[in-house]
Wavefront OBJ file of the C-alpha trace (Angstrom):
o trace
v 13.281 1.486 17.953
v 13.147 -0.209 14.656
v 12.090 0.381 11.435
v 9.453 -0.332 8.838
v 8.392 -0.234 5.368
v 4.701 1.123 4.988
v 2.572 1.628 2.119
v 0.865 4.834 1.346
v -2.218 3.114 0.156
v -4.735 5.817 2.193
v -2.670 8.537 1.523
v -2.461 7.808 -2.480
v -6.510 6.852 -2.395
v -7.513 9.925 -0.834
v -5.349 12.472 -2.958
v -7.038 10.901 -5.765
v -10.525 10.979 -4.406
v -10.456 6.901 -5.074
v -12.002 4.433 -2.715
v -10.865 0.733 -2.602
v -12.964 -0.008 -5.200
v -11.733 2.075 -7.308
v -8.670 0.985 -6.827
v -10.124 -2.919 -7.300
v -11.518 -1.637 -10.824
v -8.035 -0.350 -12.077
v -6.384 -3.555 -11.194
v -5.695 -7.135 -11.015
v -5.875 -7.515 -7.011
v -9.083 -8.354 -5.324
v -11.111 -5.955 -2.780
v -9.407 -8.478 -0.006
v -5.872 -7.539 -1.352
v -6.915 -4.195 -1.097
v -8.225 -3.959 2.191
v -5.597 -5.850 3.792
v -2.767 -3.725 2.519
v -4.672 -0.414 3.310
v -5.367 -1.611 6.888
v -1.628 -3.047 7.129
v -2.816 -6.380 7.336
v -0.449 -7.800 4.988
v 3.449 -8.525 6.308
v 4.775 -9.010 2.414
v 3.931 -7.737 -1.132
v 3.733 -9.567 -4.010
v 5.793 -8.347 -6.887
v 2.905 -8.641 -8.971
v 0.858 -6.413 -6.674
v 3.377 -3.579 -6.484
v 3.457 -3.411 -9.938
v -0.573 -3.049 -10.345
v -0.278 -0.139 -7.659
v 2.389 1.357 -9.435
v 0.700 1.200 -12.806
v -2.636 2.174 -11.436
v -1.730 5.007 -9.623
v 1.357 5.883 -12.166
v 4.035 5.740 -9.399
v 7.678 6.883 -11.094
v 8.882 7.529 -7.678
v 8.621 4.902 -4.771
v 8.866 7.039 -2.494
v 4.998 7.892 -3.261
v 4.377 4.836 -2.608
v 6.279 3.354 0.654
v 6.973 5.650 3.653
v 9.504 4.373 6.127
v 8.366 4.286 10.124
v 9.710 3.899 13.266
v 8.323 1.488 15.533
v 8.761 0.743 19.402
v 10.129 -2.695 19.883
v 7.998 -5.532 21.596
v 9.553 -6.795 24.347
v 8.187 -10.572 25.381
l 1 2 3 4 5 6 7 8 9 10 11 12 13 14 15 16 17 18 19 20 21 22 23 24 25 26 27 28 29 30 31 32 33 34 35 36 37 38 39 40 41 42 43 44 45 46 47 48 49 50 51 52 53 54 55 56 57 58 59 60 61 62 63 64 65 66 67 68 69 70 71 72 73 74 75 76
């Protein structure tokens, strides 16, 4: 098993009664951005990005923000 860095994009919308688009209004990213890192789409973040989730949903911990996972190996 290895690990991985996950965002808690669905977890942070839904506490806050948000959907993407709310979360496209309150920023800088673009519903694609969005989408893509609340479907897990995306293998990197962006500085830039993290810092328009933190502001929009006023993160002072990151913990809110990334959860860490396990995940099975893929063997080829």
């Amino acid at each position: 098993m290895t690990k991985e860095v996950k965002l808690r994009l669905r977890v942070l919308l839904a506490e806050r009664d948000w959907e993407q688009k709310d979360l496209v209004a309150r920023t800088n990213l673009t519903s694609r951005a969005v989408s893509d890192m609340v479907n897990d789409r995306q293998k990197s973040y962006p500085k830039a990005s993290i810092n328009e989730l933190v502001n929009a949903f006023e993160i002072t911990d990151m913990n809110e923000l990334f959860k860490i996972v396990e995940v099975e190996n893929e063997e080829n």
